[in-house]
N, C-alpha and C positions, 0 to 999 in steps of 0.2 A: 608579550605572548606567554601562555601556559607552559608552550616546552622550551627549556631553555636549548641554544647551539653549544655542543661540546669543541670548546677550542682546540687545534692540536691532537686528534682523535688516536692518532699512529703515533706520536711521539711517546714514549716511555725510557724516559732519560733514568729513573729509579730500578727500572726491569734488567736484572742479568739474563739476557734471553738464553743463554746456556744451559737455564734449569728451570726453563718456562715450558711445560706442554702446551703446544696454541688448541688442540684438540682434546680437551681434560675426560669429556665426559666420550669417549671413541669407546662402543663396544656394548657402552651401558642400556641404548636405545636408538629411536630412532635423529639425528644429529638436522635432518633438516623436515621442515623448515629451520631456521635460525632460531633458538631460543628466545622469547620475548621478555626484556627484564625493564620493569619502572622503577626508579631510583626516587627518591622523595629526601630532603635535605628538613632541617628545626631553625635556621636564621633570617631573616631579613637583611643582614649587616651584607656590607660594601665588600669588606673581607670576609664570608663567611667562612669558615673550617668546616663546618658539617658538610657546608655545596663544596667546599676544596675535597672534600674527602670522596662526594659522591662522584665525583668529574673523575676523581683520577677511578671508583671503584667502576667506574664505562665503559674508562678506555680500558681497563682490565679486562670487562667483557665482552668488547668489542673484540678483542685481539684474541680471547676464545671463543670469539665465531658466532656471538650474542648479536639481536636489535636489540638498541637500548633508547628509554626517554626518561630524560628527566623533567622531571614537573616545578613549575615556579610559580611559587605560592603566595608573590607577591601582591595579587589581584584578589585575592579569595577571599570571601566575605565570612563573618562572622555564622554559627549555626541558627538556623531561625532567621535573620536578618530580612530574608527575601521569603515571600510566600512560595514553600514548596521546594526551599533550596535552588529555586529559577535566575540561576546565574551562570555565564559562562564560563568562568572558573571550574563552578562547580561540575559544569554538566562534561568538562574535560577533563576532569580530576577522573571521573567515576567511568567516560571512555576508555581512558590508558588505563584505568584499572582492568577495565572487562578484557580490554587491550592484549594484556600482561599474563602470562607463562608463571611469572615470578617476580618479586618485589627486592628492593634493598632500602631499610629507612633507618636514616640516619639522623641523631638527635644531640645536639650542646645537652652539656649538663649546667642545668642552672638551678641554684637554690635548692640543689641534690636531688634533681629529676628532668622528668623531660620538655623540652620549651613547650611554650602555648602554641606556638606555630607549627609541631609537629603534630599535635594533639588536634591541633583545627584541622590538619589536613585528614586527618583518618578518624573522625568525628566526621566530614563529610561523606565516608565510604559504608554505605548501607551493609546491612549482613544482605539484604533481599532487594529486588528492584525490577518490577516489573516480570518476577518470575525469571530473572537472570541475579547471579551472585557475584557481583565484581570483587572477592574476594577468595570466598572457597575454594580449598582444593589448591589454592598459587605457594610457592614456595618461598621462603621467606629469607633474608640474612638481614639482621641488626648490627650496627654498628654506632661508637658516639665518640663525639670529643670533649674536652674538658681543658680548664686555664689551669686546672693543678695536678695535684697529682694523680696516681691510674685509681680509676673509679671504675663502680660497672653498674650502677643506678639505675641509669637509662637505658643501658639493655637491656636489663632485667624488668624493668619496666615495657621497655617494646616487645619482650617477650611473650607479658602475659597480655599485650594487646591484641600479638601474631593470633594466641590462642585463641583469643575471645571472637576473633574474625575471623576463625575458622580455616586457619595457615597452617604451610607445614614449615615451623620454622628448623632451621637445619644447625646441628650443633655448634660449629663453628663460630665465633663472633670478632668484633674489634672493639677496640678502648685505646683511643690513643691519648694521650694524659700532654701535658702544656703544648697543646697544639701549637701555638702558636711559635714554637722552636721548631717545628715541621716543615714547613712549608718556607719557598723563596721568595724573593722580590715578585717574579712574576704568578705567582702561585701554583708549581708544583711541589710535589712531597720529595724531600730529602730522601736518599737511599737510609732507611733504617730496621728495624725490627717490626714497627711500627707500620711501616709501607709493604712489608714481607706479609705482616696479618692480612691487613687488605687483599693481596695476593690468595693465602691462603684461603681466604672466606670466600672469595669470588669464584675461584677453582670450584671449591666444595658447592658452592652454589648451583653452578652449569653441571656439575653432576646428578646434582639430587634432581633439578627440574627437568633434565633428560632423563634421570631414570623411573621419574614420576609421570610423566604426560603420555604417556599410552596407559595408565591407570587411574586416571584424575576422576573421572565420572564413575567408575566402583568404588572407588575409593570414601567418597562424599554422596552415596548414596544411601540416602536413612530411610528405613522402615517410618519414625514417626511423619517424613514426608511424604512418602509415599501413602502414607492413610489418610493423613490429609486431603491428596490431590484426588482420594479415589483411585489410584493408579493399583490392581491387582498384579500379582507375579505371574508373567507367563510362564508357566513352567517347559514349553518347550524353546525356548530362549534363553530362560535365566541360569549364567554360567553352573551358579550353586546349587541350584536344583537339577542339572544334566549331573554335574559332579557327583552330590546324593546318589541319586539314581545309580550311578554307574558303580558305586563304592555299596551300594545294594546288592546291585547283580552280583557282583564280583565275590561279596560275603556268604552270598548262597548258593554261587556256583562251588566255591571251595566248602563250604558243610557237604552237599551232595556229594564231591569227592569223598570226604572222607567216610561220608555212611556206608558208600558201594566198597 
């Protein structure tokens, strides 16, 4: 299946809940519905790190108050492969995307960049798609793992992808370096600095996408599309033309002050 089952959803054996806000983004917007977050992992392996990274960055935002899905990209077909991209991978990939509030994509560094497997799965995600964008406007956090030392390749690479898809990617990021010293027998992450980032990136996440989603649609709204579609500005609706307007009056009432 597409979305994988997060094992042990509550459990955070790594989490000092002492200096955990469960409610991060309280204050900044509106908190429900629940933030919507899609997670996307770069491996295939049995043991992946990137999925170990994404499961545990879930449960982080589950437990502040996040839905989350993560997508399994083990079915997804190559680009082009099928006419029209008419595969059910695909056509789930690009639901949870439309789905989704907010993204987390998480990529192995290999060969000092990002896997093919990450790159297939958002090579599947149109900028456009039947006049809906299952990308723009969602908020983003990058994060990667690596077998050596700390590197930051591939988020700097998912960074300039977040851009190119029309994301708001949020400052914060993760780099965890010999992954593979991380994680236990059963695959959770060792209490470290390391699992702290994670923490930190996911926090700053559910902030920015609650203090972003009561402005997503002004935000991402461009003149060159709107001339496209033919769509004129109503000016007696359009927040920035009332605003004008009113930054008008207000300029003239105060000259006429001061002439009298």
């Amino acid at each position: 299946m597409p979305v994988r089952t997060l094992s042990d959803p509550d459990h955070l054996p790594a989490l000092d809940r002492r200096y955990a806000i469960e409610r991060p983004a309280l204050g900044l917007g509106a908190g429900d519905p629940p933030p919507r977050i899609l997670l996307l992992y770069g491996s295939l392996r049995e043991r992946s790190f990137s999925r170990l990274c994404v499961e545990e960055a879930a449960r982080m935002l589950q437990f502040f108050g996040c839905e989350t899905r993560i997508f399994d990209p083990s079915t997804l077909p190559l680009p082009d492969q099928h006419a029209d991209d008419d595969h059910p991978a695909v056509h789930e990939l690009r639901e949870l995307s439309l789905w989704s509030e907010g993204q987390v994509w998480c990529s192995p560094e290999r060969h000092g960049q990002i896997t093919g497997i990450m790159k297939l799965q958002i090579d599947h995600l149109p900028l456009s798609m039947g006049g809906m964008r299952p990308t723009q406007g969602r908020t983003l956090a990058v994060m990667q793992v690596s077998a050596g030392s700390q590197s930051f390749n591939s988020v700097n690479t998912l960074r300039v992808l977040g851009r190119w898809m029309r994301m708001v990617t949020i400052p914060n990021q993760s780099s965890v370096a010999k992954a593979f010293n991380e994680f236990d027998d059963a695959g959770r992450m060792k209490p470290s600095s390391y699992y702290d980032r994670i923490v930190d990136v996911m926090e700053e996440l559910v902030r920015f996408t609650v203090l972003l989603r009561a402005h997503a649609v002004q935000l991402v709204d461009r003149y060159s599309e709107r001339k496209e579609a033919g769509v004129p500005i109503d000016t007696a609706t359009d927040l920035s033309s009332i605003a004008t307007a009113r930054q008008d009056n207000l300029t003239d009432f105060s000259a006429s002050r001061r002439e009298s």
